[in-house]
N, C-alpha and C positions, 0 to 999 in steps of 0.2 A: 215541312214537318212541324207539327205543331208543338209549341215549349214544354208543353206535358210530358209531350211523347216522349219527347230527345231527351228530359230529364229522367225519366222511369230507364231509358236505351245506356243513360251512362252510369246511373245505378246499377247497372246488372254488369257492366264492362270491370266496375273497379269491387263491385262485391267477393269476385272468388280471390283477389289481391289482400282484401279483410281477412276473410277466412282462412286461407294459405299463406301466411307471412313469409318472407324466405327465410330460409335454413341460415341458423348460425354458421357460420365460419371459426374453425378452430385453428388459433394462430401460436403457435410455438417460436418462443423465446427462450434461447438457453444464456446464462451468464454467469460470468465466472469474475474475480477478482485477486489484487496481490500474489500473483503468481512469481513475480521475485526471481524469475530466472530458474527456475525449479526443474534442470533441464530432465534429470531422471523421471521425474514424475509424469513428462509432459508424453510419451509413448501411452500409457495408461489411459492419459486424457484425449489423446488422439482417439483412441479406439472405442471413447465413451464419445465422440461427438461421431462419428462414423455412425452408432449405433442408433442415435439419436435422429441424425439425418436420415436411416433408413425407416424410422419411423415415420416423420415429417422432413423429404427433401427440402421444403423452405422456410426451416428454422430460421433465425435470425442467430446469431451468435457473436455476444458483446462483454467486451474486457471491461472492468471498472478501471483500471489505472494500475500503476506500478507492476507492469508485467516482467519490468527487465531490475536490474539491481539485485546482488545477493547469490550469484554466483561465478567465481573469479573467469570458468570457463566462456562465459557469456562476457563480464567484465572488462575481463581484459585479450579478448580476443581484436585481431586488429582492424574489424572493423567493431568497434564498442558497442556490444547490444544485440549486434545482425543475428545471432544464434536464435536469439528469444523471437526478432522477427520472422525471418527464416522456416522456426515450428510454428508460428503464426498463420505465415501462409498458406505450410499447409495444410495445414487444418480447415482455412475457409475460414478465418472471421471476418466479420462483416463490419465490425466498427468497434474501436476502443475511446475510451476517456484517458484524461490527461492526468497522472499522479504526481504526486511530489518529487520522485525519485526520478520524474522523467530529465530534471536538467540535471543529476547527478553529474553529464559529462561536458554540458555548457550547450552552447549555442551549433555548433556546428554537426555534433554526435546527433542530435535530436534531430537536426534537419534532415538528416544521412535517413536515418531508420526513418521518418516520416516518408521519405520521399520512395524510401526502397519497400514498405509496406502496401499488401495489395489491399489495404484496407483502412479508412479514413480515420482521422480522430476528432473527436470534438470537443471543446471546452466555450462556453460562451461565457468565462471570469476571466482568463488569459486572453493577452494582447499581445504577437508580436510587433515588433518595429520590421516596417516597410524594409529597412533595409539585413533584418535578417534571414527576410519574405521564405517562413515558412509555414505551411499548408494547415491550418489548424480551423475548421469549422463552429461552428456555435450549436447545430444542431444537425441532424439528417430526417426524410421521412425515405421510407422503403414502404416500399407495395408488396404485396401475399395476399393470393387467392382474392386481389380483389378491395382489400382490406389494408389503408392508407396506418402505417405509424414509424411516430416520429420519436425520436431521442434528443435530449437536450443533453450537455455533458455539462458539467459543473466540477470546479476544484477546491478543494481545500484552502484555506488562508489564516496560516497563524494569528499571534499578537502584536506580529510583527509588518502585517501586511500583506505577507510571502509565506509561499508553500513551505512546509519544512524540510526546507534543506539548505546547502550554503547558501547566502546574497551574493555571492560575486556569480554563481554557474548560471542566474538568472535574470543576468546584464542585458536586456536590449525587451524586455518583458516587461510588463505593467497587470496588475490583479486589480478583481474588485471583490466585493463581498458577496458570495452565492446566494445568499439568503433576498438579496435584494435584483441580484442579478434574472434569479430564476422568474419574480413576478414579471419582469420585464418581456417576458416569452409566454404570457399567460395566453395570447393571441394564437399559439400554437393549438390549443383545444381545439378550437374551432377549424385548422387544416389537417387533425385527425382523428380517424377510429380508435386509437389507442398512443396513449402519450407514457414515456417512458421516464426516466432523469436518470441517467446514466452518471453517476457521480462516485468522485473520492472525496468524501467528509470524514467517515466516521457514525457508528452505528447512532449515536447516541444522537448526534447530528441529520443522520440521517430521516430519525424520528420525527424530531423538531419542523426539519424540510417538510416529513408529510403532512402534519401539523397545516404546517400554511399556506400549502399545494394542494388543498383536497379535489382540485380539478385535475390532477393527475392518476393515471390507473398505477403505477408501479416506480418504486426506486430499486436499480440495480447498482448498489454500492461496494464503498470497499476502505481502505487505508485502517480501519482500528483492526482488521484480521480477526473478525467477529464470523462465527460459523453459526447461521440461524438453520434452525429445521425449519425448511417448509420458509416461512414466509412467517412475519410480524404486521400485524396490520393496523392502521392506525390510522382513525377516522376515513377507511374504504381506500385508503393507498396502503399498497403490500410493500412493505422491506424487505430484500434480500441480500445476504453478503455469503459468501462461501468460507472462511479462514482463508487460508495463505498454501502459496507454496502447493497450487492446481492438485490438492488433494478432493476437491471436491466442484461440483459443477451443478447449478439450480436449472432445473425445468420450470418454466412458469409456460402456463396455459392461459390464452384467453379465449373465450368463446364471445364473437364479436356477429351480432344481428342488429339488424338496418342502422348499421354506422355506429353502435356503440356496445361497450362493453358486457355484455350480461349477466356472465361468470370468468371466474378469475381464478386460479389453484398453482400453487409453489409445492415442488420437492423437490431434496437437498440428493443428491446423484453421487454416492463415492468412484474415488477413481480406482482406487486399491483394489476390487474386484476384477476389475477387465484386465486382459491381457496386454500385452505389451503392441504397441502398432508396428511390424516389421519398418516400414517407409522411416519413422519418426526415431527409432530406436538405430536405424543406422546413419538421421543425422546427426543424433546426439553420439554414438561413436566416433564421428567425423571431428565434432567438437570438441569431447575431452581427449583427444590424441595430441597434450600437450608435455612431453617429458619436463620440463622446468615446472612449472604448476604441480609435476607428481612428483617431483623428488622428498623425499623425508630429509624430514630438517630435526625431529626429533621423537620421544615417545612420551606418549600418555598413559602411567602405570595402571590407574586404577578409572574406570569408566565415571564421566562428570554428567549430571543428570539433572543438572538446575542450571538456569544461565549465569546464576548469581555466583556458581562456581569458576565457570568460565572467564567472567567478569574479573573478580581476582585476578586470577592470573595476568590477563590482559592490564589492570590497573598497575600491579606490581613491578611489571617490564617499564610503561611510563615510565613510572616512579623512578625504578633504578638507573634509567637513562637519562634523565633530566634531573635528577641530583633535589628532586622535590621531597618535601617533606609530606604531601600528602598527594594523591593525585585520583581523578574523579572522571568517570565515564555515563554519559549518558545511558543507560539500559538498554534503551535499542538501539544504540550503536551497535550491538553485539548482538548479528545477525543465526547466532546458533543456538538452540534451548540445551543441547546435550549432547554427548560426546563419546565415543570408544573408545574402550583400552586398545592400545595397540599403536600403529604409525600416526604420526601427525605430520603430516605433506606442506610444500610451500601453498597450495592451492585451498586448504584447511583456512590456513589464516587470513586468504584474500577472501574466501567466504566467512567468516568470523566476522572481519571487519572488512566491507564492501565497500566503502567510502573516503579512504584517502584522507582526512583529517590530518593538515598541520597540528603542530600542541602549542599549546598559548600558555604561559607563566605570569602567575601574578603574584601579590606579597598583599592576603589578605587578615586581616584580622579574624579573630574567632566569631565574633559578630557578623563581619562579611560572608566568612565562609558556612553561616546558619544559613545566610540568604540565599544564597548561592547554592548550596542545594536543595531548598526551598522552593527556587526557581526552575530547576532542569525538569519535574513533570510536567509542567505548566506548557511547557516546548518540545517535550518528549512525545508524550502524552504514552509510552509502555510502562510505565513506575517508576518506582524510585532508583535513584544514580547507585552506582556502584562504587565503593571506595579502598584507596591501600594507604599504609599508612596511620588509619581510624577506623573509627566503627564508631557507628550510629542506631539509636533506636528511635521509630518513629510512628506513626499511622495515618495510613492515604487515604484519605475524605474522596468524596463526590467531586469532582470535577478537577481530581488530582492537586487536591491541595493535602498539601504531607505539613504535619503539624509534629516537630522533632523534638521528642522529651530527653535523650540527650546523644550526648557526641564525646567520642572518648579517645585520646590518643593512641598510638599501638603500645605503649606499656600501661595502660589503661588508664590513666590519668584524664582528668576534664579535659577537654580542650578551655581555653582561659579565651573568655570571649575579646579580652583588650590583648593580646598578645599574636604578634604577625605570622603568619606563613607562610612559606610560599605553597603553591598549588598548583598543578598541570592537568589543564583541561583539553578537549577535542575545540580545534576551530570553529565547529559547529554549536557550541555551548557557549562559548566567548562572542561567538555574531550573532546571537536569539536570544541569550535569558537575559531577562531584564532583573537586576538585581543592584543596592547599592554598592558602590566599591569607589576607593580612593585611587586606588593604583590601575592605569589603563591596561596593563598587561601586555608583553612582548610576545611577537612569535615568533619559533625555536626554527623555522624550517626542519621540522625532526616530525616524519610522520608517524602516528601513533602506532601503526602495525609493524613500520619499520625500527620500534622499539620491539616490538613482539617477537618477530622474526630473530633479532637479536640475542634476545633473551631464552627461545627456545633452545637457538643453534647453541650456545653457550653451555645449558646445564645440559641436552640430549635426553635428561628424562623428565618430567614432573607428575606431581600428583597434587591436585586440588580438590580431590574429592571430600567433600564433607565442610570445605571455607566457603563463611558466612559472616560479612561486616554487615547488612546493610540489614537489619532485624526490623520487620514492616510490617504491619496489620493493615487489613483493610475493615474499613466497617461500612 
């Protein structure tokens, strides 16, 4: 045959290939974030991924992180956590990321539910040690319809080095910086159709991330409990976060042709609409059949409807247990925005405060203790601290810097900057903020809710509706 021929013969072979591109493929990614143990909620959410699925059987369906923490029934159930995995399973998810709250129970607790999950995690900033040899991935790809994509999981990392939560539950573990870890997987683009970043930063963070990943199609985040409609996009990578607490669930669409992205579309799925999932709503029966968790310990007269209300209370009980003259709570310590009149259960206060915090005492100056609250956003990152004892006026800047115009005793007097106090803080505020202080501070062995519990069973009723120390503007 002559080279004309066979040229014009393979012209005509790859012409209707021009002309007929192949059909997109539409690929379906649902994700959800900070579900926190939210066991009531998680029937609703069941029957919103059911419904989902019957749309698209091969959805992908991915946690940002901190799915467990924040409910006692989950908590302190005796295998720690198994409840939040358990409605995990069934549900079908396919992969989660690693949150800060995941060493809340130490090395052992986390290997248990990793290993009992029928679905992987990934974090490629976490290390563990050989010898705690648990199962934690750097990335995953999955295949659909054809259509290769991968997720990268990314964590958080304070100022401290370490995720926020105590140093000691994250003994055998080493972090790096996400920001620098994530270029290191730039190589990923090129083994997929679609690349994800599955991450607990932080919305504001998570921005930043798309910022310097523009070779990524999407972040599916989580940890600040930022509820985006739809999708934020920034420089052609979509941000996604849901709030907290599996009220809500993102569909993100890609429409993927000859290996890459074409179109791309986020919407934000409430769960409150759907009905309850029979299967899910009689594991969570299973779960709260805890008589000790539901016994009433005391009552709450009048309904609290701000955390800063709650908070009070909470700081108060310290206080009066530890013989302090001032005592101070991180803000998201205090796992509840608001509250019923009506019974308060032992299981109330294990969701209140989810964490277990020893109290640390120190003997600070009025000057230290400027800092020192100064500090606790910085580490928090949900505002400003809560206090008894004083009250404070202040305003919380960009990047959680609280700038305190003043501080006044409980008979309202200055607090005298050169004059000692003592003060009772959560262990998790004495091993993070960075603040100066003379005095290293001792711990009480006296856990902070186990002042709570105290203090309820004792008075049987309270009312803190309408107390406010901590008066804060944002601008």
């Amino acid at each position: 045959m002559k080279p004309l021929r066979r040229l014009i013969l393979a012209l005509v072979a790859v012409l209707p290939c021009l002309a007929h591109p192949a059909a997109a493929e539409e690929i379906t990614v649902l994700g959800i974030n900070d579900m926190h143990a939210a066991l009531d909620n998680m029937p609703r959410l069941a029957t919103l991924v059911k419904r989902e699925r019957a749309r698209d059987p091969q959805a992908l369906l991915l946690a940002a992180g901190d799915n467990r923490t924040g409910n006692p029934y989950s908590d302190m159930a005796k295998r720690t956590g198994w409840p939040v995995v358990a409605l995990m399973n069934y549900m079908g998810f396919n992969l989660s990321s690693l949150g800060n709250h995941s060493f809340d129970n130490g090395m052992d607790p986390l290997r248990d539910l990793i290993d009992s999950a029928e679905f992987r995690v990934v974090c490629a900033n976490a290390y563990a040690s050989d010898k705690d040899r648990i199962l934690i991935l750097p990335y995953r790809i999955f295949e659909r319809k054809g259509v290769r994509i991968g997720v990268l999981g990314l964590l958080q990392i304070g100022a401290n080095g370490m995720p926020d939560t105590l140093p000691e539950k994250m003994k055998g573990f080493t972090f790096r910086d996400p920001f620098a870890v994530a270029q290191e997987y730039k190589w990923l683009r090129e083994r997929c159709d679609v690349l994800i970043l599955l991450t607990h930063l932080g919305f504001e963070d998570d921005v930043e991330l798309a910022r310097q990943c523009p070779w990524a199609d999407a972040i599916v985040g989580g940890h600040s409990h930022t509820k985006v409609d739809g999708a934020h996009t920034e420089g052609g990578v979509m941000v996604t976060q849901t709030g907290r607490d599996a009220t809500h669930l993102t569909r993100i669409t890609f429409d993927v042709q000859d290996g890459r992205v074409v179109s791309k579309h986020a919407e934000l799925l409430p769960t409150a609409t759907c009905e309850p999932d029979a299967g899910a709503s009689e594991l969570v029966k299973q779960f709260k059949n805890d008589p000790v968790l539901n016994e009433q310990i005391a009552e709450c007269a009048r309904e609290l409807t701000a955390r800063e209300e709650l908070a009070c209370l909470y700081t108060d009980a310290v206080r009066e247990s530890t013989g302090a003259d001032i005592a101070i709570v991180n803000i998201g310590g205090i796992r509840l925005s608001t509250f019923p009149a009506g019974p308060i259960r032992l299981g109330d206060v294990f969701h209140l405060d989810p964490f277990g915090n020893d109290t640390v005492l120190y003997t600070l100056t009025g000057e230290e203790l400027r800092a020192l609250i100064t500090a606790i956003p910085l580490i928090d990152h949900h505002g400003a601290p809560s206090v008894s004892g004083m009250s404070y006026r202040a305003t919380l800047h960009k990047g959680n810097v609280l700038d305190i115009s003043e501080m006044l005793q409980a008979d309202g007097k200055p607090i005298d900057p050169a004059k000692r106090y003592t003060v009772a803080v959560p262990s998790f505020v004495a091993a993070s903020a960075r603040f100066p202080h003379a005095d290293p501070g001792r711990a009480l062995n006296l856990l902070g809710r186990d002042c709570f519990i105290r203090f309820l069973r004792e008075r049987k009723s309270v009312d803190y509706a309408g107390t406010h120390r901590a008066h804060v503007t944002q601008d």
